[in-house]
RODO-2510 file (C-alpha; in nm, 4 decimals, decimal comma):
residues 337
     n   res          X          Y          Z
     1     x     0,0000     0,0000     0,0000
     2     x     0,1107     0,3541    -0,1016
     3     x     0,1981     0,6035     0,1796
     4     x    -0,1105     0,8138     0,0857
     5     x    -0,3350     0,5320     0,1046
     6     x    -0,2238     0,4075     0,4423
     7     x    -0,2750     0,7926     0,5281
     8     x    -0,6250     0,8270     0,3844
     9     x    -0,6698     0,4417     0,5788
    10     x    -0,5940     0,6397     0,9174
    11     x    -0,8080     0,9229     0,8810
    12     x    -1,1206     0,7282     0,7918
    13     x    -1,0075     0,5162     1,0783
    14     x    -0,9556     0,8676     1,3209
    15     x    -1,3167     1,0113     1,2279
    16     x    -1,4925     0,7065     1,2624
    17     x    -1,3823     0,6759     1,6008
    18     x    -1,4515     1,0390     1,6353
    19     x    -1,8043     0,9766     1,5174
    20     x    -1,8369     0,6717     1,7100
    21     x    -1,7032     0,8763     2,0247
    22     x    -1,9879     1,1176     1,9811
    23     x    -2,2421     0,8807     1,9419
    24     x    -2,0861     0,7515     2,2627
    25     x    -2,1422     1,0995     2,4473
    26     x    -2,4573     1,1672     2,2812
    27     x    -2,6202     0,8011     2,4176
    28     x    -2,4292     0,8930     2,7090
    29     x    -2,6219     1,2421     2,7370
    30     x    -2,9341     1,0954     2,5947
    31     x    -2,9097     0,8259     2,8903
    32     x    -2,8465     1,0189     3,1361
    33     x    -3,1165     1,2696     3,0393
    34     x    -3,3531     0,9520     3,0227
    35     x    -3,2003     0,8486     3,3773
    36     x    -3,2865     1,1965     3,5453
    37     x    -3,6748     1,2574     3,3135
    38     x    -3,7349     0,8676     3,4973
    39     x    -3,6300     0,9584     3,8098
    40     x    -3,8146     1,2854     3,8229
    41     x    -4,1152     1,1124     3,6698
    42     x    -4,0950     0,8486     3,9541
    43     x    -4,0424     1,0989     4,1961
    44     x    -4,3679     1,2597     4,0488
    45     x    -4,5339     0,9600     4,0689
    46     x    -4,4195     0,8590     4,4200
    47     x    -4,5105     1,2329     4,5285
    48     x    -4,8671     1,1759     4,3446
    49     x    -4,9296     0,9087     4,5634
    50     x    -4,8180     1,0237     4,8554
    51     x    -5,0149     1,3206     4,8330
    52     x    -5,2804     1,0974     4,7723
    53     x    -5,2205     0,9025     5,0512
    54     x    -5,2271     1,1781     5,2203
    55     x    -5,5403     1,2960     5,1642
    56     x    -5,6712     0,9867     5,2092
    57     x    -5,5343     0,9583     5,5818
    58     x    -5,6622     1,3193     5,6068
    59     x    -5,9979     1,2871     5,4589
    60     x    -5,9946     0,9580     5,6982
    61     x    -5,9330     1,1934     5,9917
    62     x    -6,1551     1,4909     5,9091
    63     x    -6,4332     1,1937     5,8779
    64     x    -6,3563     1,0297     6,1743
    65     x    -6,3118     1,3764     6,3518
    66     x    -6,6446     1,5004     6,2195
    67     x    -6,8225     1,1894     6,3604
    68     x    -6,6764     1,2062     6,6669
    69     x    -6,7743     1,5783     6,6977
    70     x    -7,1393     1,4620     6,5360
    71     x    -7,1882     1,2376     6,8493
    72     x    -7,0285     1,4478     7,1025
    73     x    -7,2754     1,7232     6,9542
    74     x    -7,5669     1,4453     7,0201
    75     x    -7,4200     1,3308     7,3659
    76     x    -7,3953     1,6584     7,5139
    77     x    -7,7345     1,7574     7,3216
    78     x    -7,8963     1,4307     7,4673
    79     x    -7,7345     1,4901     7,8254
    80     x    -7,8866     1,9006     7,8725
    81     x    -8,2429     1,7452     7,7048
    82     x    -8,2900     1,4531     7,9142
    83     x    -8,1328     1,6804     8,1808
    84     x    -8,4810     1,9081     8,0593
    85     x    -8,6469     1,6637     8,0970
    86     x    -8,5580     1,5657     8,4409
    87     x    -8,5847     1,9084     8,5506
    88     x    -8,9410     1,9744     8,4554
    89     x    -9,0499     1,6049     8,6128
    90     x    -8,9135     1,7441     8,9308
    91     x    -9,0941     2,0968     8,8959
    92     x    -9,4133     1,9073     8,8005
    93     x    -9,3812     1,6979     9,1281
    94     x    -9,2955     2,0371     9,3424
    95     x    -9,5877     2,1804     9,1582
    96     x    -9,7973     1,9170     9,2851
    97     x    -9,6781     1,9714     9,6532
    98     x    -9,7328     2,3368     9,6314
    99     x    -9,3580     2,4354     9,6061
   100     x    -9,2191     2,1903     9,8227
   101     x    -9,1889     2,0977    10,2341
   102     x    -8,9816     2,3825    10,3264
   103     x    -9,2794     2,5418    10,4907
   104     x    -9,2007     2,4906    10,8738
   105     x    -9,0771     2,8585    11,0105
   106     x    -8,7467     2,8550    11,1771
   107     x    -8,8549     3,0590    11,4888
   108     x    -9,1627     2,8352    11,5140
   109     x    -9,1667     2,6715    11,8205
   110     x    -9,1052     2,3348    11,8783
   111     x    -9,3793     2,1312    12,0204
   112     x    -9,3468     1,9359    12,2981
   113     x    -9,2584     1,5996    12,3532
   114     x    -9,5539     1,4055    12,4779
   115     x    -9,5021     1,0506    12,4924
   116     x    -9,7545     0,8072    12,3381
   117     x    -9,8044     0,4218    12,2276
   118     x    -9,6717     0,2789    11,9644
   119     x    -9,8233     0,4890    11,6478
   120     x    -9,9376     0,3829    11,3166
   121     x    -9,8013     0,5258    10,9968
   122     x    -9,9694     0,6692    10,7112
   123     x   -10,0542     0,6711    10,4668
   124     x   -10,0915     0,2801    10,4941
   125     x   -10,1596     0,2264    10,8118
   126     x   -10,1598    -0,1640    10,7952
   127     x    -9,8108    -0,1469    10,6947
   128     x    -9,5778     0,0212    10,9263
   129     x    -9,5843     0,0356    11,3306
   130     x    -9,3013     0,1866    11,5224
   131     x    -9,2189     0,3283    11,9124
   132     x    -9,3307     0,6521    11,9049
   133     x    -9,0211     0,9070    11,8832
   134     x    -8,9117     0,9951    12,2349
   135     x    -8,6532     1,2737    12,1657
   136     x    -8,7078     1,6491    12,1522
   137     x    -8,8753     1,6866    11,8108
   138     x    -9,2359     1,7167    11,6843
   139     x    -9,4652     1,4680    11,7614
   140     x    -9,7133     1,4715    11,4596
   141     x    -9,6924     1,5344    11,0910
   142     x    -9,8896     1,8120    10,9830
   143     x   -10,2315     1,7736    10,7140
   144     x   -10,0800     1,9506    10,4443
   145     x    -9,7520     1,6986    10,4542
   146     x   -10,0174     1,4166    10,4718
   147     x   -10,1557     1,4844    10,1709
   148     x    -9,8184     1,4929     9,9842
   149     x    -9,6747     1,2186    10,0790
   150     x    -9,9889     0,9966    10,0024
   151     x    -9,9574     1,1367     9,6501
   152     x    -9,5992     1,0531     9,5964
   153     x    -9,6481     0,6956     9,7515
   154     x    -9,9649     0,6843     9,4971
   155     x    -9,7150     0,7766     9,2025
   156     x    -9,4212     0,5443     9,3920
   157     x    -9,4924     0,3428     9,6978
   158     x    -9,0907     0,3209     9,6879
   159     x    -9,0725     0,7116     9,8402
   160     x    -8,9341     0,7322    10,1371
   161     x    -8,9857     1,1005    10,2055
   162     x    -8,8848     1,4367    10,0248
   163     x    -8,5887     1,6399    10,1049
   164     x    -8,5401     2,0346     9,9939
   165     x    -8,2760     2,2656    10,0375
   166     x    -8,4562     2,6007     9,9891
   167     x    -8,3448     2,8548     9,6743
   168     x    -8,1509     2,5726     9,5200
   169     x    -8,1838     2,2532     9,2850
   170     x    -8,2248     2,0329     9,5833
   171     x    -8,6035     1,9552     9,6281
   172     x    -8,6543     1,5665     9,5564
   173     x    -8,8121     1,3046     9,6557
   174     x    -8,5782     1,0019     9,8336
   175     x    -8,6202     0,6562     9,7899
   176     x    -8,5732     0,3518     9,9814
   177     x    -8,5638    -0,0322     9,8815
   178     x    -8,4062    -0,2080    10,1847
   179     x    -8,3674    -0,5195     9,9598
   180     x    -8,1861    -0,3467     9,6932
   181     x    -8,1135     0,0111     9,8507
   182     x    -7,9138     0,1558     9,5229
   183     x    -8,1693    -0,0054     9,3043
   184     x    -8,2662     0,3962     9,2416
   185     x    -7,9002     0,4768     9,1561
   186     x    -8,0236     0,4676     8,8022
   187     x    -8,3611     0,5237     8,8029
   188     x    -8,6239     0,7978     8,7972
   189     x    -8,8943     0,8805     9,0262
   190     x    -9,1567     0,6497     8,8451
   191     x    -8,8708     0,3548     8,8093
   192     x    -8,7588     0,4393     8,4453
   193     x    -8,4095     0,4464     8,3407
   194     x    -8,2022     0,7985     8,4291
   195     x    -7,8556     0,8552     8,4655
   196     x    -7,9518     1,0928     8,7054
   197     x    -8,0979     0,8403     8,9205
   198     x    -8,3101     0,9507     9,2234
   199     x    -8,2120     1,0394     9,5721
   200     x    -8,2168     0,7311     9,8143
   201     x    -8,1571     0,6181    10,1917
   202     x    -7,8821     0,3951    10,3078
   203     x    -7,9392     0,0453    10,3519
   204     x    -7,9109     0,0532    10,7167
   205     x    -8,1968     0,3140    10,7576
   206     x    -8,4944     0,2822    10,9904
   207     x    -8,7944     0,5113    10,9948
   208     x    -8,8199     0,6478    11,3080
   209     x    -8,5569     0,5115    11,4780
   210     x    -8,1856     0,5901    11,3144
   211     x    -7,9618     0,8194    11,4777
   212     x    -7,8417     0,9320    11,0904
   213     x    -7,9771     0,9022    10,7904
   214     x    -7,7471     0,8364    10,5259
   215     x    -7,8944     1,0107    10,1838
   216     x    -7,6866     0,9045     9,8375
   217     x    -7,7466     1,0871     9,5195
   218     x    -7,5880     1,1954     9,2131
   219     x    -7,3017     1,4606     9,1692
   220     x    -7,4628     1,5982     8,8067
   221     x    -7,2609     1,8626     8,5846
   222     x    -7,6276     2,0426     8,4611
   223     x    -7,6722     2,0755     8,9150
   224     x    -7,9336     1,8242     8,9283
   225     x    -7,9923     1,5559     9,1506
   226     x    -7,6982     1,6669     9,4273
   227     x    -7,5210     1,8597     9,1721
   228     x    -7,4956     2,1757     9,3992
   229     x    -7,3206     2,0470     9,6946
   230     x    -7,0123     2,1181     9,5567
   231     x    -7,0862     2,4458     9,5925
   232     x    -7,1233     2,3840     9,9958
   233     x    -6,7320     2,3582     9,9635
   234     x    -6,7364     2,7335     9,9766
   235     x    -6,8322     2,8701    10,3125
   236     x    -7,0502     3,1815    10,1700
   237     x    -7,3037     2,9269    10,0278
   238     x    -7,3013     2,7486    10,3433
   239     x    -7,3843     3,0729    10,4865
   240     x    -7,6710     3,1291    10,2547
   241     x    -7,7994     2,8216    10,2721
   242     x    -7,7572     2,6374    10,6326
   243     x    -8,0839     2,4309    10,6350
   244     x    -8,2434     2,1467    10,5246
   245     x    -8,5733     2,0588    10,4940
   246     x    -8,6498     1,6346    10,5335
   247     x    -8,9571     1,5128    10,5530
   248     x    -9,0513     1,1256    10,6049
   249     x    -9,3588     0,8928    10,6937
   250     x    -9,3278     1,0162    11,0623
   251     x    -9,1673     1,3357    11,0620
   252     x    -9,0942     1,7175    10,9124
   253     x    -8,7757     1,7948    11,0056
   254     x    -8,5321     2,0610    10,9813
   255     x    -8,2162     2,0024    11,0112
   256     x    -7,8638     2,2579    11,0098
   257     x    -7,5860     2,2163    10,8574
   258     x    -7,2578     2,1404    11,1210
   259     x    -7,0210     2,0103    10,8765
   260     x    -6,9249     1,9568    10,5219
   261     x    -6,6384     1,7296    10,4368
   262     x    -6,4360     1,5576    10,1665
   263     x    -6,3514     1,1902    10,2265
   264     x    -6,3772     0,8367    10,0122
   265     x    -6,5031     0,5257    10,0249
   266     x    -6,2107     0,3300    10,1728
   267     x    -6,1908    -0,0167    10,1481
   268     x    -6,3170    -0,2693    10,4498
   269     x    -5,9090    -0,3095    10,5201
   270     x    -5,8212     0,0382    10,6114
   271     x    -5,8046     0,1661    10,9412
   272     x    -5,9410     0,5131    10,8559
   273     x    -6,2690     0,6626    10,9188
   274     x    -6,5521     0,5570    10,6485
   275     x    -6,8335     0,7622    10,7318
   276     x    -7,0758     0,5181    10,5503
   277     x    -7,1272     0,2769    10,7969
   278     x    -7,2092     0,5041    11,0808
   279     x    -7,5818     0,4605    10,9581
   280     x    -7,8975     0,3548    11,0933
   281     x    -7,9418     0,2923    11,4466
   282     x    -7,6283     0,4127    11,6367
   283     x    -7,5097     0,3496    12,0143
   284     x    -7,3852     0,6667    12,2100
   285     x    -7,0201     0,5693    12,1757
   286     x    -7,0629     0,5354    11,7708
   287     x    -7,2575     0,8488    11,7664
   288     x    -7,0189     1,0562    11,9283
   289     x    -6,7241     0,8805    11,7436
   290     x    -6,9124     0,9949    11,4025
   291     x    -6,9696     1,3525    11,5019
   292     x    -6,6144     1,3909    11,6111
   293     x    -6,4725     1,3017    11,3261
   294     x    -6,7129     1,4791    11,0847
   295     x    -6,6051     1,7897    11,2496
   296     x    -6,2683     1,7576    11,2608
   297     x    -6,2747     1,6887    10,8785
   298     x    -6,5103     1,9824    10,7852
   299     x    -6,4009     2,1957    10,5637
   300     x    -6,4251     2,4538    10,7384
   301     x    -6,6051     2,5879    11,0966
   302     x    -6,9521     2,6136    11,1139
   303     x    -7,2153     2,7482    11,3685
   304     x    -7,3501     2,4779    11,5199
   305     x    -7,2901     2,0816    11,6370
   306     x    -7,4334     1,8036    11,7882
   307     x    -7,4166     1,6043    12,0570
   308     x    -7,6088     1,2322    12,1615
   309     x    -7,9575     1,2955    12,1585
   310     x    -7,9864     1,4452    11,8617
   311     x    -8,0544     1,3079    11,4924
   312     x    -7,8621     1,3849    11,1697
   313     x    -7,8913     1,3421    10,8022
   314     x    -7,5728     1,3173    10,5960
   315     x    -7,6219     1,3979    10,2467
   316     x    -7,3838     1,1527     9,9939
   317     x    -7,2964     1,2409     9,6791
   318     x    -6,9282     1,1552     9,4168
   319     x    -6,6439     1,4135     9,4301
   320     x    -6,3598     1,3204     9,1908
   321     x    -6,1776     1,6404     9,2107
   322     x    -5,9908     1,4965     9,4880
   323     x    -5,9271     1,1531     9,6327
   324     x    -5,9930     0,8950     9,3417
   325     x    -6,2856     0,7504     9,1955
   326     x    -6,4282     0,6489     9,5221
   327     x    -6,4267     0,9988     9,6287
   328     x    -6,7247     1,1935     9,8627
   329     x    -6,8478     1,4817     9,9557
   330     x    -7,0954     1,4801    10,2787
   331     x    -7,2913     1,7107    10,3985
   332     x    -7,3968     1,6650    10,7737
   333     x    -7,6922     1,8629    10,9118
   334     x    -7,8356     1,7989    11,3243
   335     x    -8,2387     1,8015    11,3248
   336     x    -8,3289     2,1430    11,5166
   337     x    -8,7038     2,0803    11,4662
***
């Protein structure tokens, strides 16, 4: 081969591999530019989703959120009617009592203790016969209290008696089943379902004849039932309001407050002070034990006490802003008519 050929040979040989270098760098580019489009194009997709995803969990949560706030809504709705509607059932039996018991004035004086024989109860008088009351309150029931108590016995043969706390919430009837005493912890005056239940007497209460009557109701947010207790925790509502009206098949009494107390329901075990089963019929020694300890525990001093002889009511209701789930708040009142 000639010396031009093998030169002409070398520079078809130099710009194909030029060319084919290019072709290289342009696949090279090309790839590359392919690599990055699919990756962004991934990343679009993967972003896509995820934002779909997203608003999926989202639209999940608003949905779920909105139905939880749809049945709150209904809860609390539900809660303030039937709350209505316990309300107006109580006006409509106050109503039908003329207002209520709290009629007896507090300078009225108290009659005096004649002792008699064994007396009959109304308003069925084939049903209950007790010792007649030998301590230094009333000795009858008055005409007027007659009359309402036969008509709530003739709506509920369960009531016990009616209790009333004038210029508040508090003016209920109070139930008693000494075979189930809490069976009214969830029932209404006429024996319905209520959350609210209806005021009733401890299990170891007897008419006539227990040194303190142990009342339990419920501590309600809307104030009904014994929703405004709590507010005894201050001292210038005690002040306002120091007496209690409590009426039963023998008696109208009125009783004032001598102390109000936080405490629990503490289990059999402990060796503390559990108010609750200083019920019922009491010996001197018990008495005197309960009233000591009430006192000391009060919340704060009040105006009056008691001492053996006398007869109390202690009012029972849930108090969860201290102590635990088991806690109390009591209010103790002495009979001083």
């Amino acid at each position: 081969m000639s010396e031009s050929g093998g030169l002409l040979t070398r520079l078809s040989e130099r710009r194909k591999n030029k060319a084919d270098a290019r072709k290289a760098r342009i696949a090279e580019r090309d790839a590359k530019r392919a690599a990055v489009l699919l990756e962004s194009e991934e990343k679009s997709r993967r972003n896509t989703v995820s934002r779909k995803s997203s608003n999926g969990i989202m639209n999940l949560i608003l949905l779920i959120s909105s139905a939880v706030l749809v049945v709150c809504v209904l809860e609390i709705g539900w809660y303030y009617y039937k709350g209505y509607q316990y309300t107006k059932s109580q006006e409509e039996i106050s109503r039908m009592m003329e207002g209520g018991i709290a009629v007896v004035g507090l300078d009225d004086p108290v009659e005096e203790v004649v002792e008699r024989d064994p007396e009959v109860i109304f308003p069925d008088e084939g049903e209950y016969t007790i010792e007649a009351n030998k301590n230094r309150y009333r000795t009858s029931v008055s005409d007027r209290w007659k009359e309402q108590y036969r008509y709530l016995t003739s709506v509920n043969p369960d009531c016990f008696g009616y209790i009333q706390i004038p210029d508040t919430k508090v003016s209920l009837p109070v139930m008693f089943t000494p075979e189930e005493y809490d069976y009214y912890l969830y029932r209404n005056f006429s024996g319905s379902y209520e959350t609210r239940g209806t005021p009733f007497m401890d299990s170891q209460t007897r008419l006539g004849e227990s040194r303190n009557y142990i009342i339990y109701a419920h501590n309600m947010y809307d104030g009904s039932a014994f929703g405004t207790l709590p507010n005894y925790l201050k001292k210038e509502y005690y002040e306002q309001h120091k007496y209690i009206y409590f009426n039963t098949a023998v008696s109208e009494g009125v009783y004032e407050i001598i102390a109000v107390c936080l405490t629990a329901i503490y289990p059999a075990s402990e060796n503390v002070f559990r108010y609750h089963v200083y019920g019922g019929i009491l010996e001197k020694s018990e008495f005197e034990y309960y009233v000591k300890q009430i006192k000391r525990m009060s919340r704060y001093a009040t105006d009056a006490t008691a001492e053996w002889g006398d007869e109390l009511i202690t009012l029972s209701t849930c108090y969860h802003m201290s102590y635990d789930d088991d806690g109390r708040l009591i209010v103790v009142a002495k009979r001083i008519k």
